[in-house]
N, C-alpha and C positions, 0 to 999 in steps of 0.2 A: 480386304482393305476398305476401310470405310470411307465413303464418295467426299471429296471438299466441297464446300459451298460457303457463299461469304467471305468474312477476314479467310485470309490465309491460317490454318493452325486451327478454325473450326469444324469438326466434323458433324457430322449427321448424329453421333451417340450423345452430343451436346441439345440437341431439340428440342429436350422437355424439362431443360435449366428455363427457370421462369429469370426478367429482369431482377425481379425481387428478391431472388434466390429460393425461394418457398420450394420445401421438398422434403419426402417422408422423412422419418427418423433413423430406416434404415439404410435409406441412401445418404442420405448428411452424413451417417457414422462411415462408413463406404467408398464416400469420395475424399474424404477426410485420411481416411487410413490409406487409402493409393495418393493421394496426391501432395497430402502435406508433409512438412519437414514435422520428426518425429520429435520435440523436444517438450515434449507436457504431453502426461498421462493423464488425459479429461476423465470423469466420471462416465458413463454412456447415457447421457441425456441431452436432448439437443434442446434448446430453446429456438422458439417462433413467434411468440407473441409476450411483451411484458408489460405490468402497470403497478406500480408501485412496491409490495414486496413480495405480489403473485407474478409467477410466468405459467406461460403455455409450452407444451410441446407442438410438434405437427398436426400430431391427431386429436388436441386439443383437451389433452390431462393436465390438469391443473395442482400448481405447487405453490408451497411459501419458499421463496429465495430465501437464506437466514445465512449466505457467505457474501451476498452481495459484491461482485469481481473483488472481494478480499478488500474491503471497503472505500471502494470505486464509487459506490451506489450511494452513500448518508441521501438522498433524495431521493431515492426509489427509481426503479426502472420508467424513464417517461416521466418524467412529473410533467403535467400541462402548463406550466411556467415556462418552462426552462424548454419546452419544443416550442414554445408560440416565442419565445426568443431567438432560437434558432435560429428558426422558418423566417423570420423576419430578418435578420439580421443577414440571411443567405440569398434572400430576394433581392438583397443593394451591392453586397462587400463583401467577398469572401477573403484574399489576400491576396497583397499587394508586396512582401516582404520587407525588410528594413531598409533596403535602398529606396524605400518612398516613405513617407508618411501617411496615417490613414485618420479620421477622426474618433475612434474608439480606443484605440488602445492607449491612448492619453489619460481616456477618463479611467478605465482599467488599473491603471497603474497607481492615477493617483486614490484610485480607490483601496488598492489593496495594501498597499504603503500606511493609508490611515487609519484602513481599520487594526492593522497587525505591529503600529508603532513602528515603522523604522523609515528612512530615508527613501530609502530608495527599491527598486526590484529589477533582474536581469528575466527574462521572460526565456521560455522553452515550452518544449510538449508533453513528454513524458520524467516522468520521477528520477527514472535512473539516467537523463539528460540534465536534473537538475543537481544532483547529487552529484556527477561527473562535472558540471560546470562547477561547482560548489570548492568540489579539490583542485581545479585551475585555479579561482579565485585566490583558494587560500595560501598556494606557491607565490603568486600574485605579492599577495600581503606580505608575506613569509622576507619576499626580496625586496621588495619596493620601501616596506614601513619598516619591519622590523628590522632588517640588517642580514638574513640570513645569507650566507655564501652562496654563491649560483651554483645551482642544480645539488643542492644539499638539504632541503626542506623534507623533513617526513611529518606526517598524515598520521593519525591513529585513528581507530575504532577501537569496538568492542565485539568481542568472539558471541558469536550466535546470530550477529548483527545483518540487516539486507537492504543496500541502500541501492538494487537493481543488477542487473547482469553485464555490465560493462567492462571492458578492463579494468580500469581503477576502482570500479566499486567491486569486484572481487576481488582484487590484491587485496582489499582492505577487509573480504570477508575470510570466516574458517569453515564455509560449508565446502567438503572438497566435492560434493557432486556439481556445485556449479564452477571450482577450478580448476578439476584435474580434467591435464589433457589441454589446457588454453594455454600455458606459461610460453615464455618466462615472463612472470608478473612482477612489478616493480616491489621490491624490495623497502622502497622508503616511505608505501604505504602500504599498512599491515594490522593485526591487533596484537601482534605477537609483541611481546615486551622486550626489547632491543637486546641482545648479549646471552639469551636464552632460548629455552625450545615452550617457554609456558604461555596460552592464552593472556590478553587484559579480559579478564573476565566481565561480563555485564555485571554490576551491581557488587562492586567488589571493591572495597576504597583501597583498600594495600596493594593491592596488582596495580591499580591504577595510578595510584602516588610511586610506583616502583619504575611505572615506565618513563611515566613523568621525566623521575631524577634520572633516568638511564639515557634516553633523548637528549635530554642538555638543550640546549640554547637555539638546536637548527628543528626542534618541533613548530610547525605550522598551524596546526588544527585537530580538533577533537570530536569527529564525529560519536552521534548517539543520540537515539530512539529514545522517546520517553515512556515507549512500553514497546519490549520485541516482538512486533506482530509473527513475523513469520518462524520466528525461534519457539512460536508456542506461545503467544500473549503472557512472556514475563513482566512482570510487575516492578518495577525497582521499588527499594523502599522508601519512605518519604524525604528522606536527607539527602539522597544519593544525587541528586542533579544536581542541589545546591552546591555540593561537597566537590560535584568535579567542575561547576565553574568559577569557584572560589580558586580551585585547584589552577585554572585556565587563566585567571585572573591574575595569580601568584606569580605563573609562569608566562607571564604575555603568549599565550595562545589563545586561539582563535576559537571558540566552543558554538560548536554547529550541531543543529538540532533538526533530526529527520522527520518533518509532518506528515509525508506523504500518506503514512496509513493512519495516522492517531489523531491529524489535524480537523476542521472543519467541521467542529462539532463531535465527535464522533466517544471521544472517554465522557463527554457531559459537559466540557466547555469547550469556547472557541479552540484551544489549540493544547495538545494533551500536558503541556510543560506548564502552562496556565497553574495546574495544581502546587506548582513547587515554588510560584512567585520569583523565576527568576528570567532575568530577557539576555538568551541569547546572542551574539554577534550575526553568526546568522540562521536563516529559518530555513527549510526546502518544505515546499510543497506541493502539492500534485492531485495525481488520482482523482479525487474528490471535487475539482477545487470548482470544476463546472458539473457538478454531481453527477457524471459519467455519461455527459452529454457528448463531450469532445476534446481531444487531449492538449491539457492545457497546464505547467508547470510554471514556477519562478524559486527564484532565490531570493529573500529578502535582508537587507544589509542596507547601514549607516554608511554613509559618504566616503569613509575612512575605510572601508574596505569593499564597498562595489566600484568607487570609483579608481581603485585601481586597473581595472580592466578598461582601457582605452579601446577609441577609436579604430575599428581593422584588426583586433586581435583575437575578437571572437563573435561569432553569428553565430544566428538558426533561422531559416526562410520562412518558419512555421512560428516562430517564437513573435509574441505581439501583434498576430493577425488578428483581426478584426471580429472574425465568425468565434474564434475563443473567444477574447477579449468582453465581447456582448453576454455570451450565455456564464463565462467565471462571474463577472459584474452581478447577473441576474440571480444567481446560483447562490450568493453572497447574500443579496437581497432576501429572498426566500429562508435561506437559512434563520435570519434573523424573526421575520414575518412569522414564520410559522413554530417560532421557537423549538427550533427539534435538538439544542443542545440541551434544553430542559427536560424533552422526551429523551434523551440518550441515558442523562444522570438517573430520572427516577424510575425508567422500567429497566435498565441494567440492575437496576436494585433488584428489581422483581424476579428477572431470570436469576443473578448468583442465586438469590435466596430460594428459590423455587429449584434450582440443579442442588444447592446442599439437600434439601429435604429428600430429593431423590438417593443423592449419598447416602443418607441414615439411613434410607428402606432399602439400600441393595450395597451388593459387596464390590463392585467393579468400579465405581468413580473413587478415584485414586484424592483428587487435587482438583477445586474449581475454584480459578482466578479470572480476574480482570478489573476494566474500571467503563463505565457507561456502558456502552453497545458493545465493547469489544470482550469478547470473555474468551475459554476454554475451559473444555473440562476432562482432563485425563484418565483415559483410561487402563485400569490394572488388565491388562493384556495374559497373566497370568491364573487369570479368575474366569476366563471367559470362554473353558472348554478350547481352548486353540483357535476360537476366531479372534478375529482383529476389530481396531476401533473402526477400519474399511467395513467392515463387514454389519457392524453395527449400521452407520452410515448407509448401506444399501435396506436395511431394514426399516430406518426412517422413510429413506426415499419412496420406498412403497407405500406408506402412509399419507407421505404427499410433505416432505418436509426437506431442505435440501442444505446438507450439510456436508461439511471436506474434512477426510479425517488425514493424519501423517501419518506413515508407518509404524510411528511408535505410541501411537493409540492419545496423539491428542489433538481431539476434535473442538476446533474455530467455532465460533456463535457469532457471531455478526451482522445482523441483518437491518436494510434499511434501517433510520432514524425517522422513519415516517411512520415506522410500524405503531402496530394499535397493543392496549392493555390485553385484549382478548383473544388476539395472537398468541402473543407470548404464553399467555396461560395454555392455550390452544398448543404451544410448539412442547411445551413441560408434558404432558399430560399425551403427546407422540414418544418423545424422548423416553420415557419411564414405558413403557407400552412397547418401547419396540429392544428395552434392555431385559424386559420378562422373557420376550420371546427368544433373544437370546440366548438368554440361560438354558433354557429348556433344548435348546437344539443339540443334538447329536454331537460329540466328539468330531473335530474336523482334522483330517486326516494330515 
């Protein structure tokens, strides 16, 4: 039995836990696998030190990030802005919750409000707290403005779609690894088209116009991604936003558009819907929004529908404090300063075009999409002697390149918006290098 000493609950096999946390590779992997809850399969790489879209491990191997937290990062790991923000902003005020007022989150507000056209913003911390706030608001609207019957408002999405792991936000998804096994999930949000057993498909105007007329009159709101990050970086086609908020328009529903992964620069302009010239009712955003300095979300919405959520009907202690409020403000700033939506549009050019060229010289990229920084490129998993697009992915890694593939061989490209031209070329030129040696490798059993 090992001696106590100290807090209660600390032992003696805790002594060489530094404050900092700093510790090998194989112990991180280690304490991680005995002591955390199991629900994310990490690659086996620890990070320990990072600065823009290079990290360190322990023993101090160095990589290019190109998943960057699933685009958490648009400002690279550390940017020197946005920690001299921090740090300052942590020396006076950290949080005070919304039963006081603070002098920051004022300007916050009214900042993010002007830069992104809309009235007004409800504040929170994380994506899938804002996405979830987003479908309260819109029963909100549902009862208050339009007339819908109490407790009769449905919610749609679209199938492939991830607006977090919440209740509400997987009732309303169709990945069943993140909902079997949580139910019973409400019913009156869904992407399933009302009276049948078929998907609303993303990027589909007849399923979508079907659910439409099937809902009737007690639909509330229409969430959608204006490219599905995590369904695989699909791409809608160019009409398709317009078409479903003409659609939403038609049918006085609410058309709510998910930024968390596609906003803040990250397709090549401020907010990925930008391309289709249409605004929204309301906006969610996140992730990015302090460029992964600290978690900081909002919903943005006109008068007409934030302000139906009164006074006492819904909090977050964390939503509007001051330590976010400073670094999203600063984060915002920089964005602009350092023009990185300009860097997203023209070197996203560079990789699609640079992964096709690898297409034409090898037999295994299936399909490579996206729009700015956000791309993938598919892999034919049946081309590849029976390894996987994983297995591909551990072959960069050794290269020094760090990439997340899905089961079904489609591997994300993402990486910082700070990233340089001679990266990218640098990451093309790992990528093609590490699909030769693929090839050549043994039959895997």
């Amino acid at each position: 039995m090992s001696q106590k000493f100290g807090a209660p609950g600390i032992t003696r096999e805790h002594e060489h836990i530094t404050v900092s946390g700093k510790t090998s590779t194989q112990d991180a992997l280690a304490f991680e696998d005995r002591y955390s809850a199991k629900n994310y399969q990490s690659l086996p790489i620890v990070f320990s030190r990072a600065q823009g879209a290079s990290v360190w491990d322990p023993e101090g191997r160095h990589y290019l990030d190109f998943h960057a937290a699933s685009t958490a990062l648009n400002h690279g790991h550390c940017h020197p802005k946005l920690v001299a923000a921090l740090v300052d902003q942590a020396s006076r005020l950290t949080l005070t919750s919304r039963a006081f007022h603070n002098d920051v989150y004022p300007q916050f507000v009214r900042m993010v409000t002007e830069t992104f056209g809309y009235d007004r913003a409800l504040p929170a911390s994380t994506g899938a707290e804002a996405a979830e706030t987003a479908i309260k608001i819109a029963r909100k609207w549902a009862y208050k403005v339009k007339g819908v019957p109490e407790d009769q408002a449905v919610v749609f999405g679209c199938a492939g779609n991830h607006h977090g792991r919440t209740l509400a936000a997987i009732a309303l998804a169709s990945d069943h690894m993140s909902r079997d096994n949580y139910g019973p999930l409400d019913p009156s949000i869904t992407c399933v088209i009302p009276g049948t057993d078929r998907y609303i498909e993303y990027n589909n105007k007849s399923a979508l116009r079907e659910a439409f007329d099937a809902a009737g009159s007690n639909l509330a709101a229409f969430f959608v991604e204006p490219i599905q990050g995590d369904a695989g970086v699909i791409v809608a086609d160019d009409d398709y936003l317009q078409y479903a908020k003409d659609l939403c328009d038609k049918h006085n529903v609410l058309f709510v558009c998910d930024e968390i992964q596609t906003g803040i620069g990250r397709t090549g302009k401020l907010l990925g819907h930008y391309w289709s010239g249409i605004k929204p009712d309301m906006v969610l955003l996140g992730k990015t929004l302090t460029g992964g300095m600290y978690p900081v979300s909002c919903v943005l919405g006109d008068d007409e529908v934030i302000l139906t959520v009164e006074p006492g009907t819904h909090g977050s202690t964390y939503g509007g404090n001051p330590l976010g409020s400073a670094v999203a403000m600063r984060a915002l700033q920089v964005l602009e300063e350092e023009k990185m939506a300009d860097n997203a549009d023209r070197l996203g050019h560079l990789m699609r075009d640079g992964l096709r060229e690898i297409q034409n010289r090898t037999s295994i990229i299936q399909t490579v999409r996206g729009k700015g920084l956000l791309n993938a490129m598919v892999i034919d998993q049946t081309k590849t002697n029976g390894h996987s697009g994983i297995s591909l992915c551990e072959l960069i890694k050794e290269r020094g390149l760090l990439l997340k593939s899905s089961r079904t061989g489609i591997i994300r490209i993402s990486p910082p918006l700070v990233i340089k031209e001679e990266q990218i070329r640098w990451s093309l030129r790992i990528i093609e290098e590490s699909i030769e040696e693929l090839l050549q490798l043994p039959h895997a059993t």
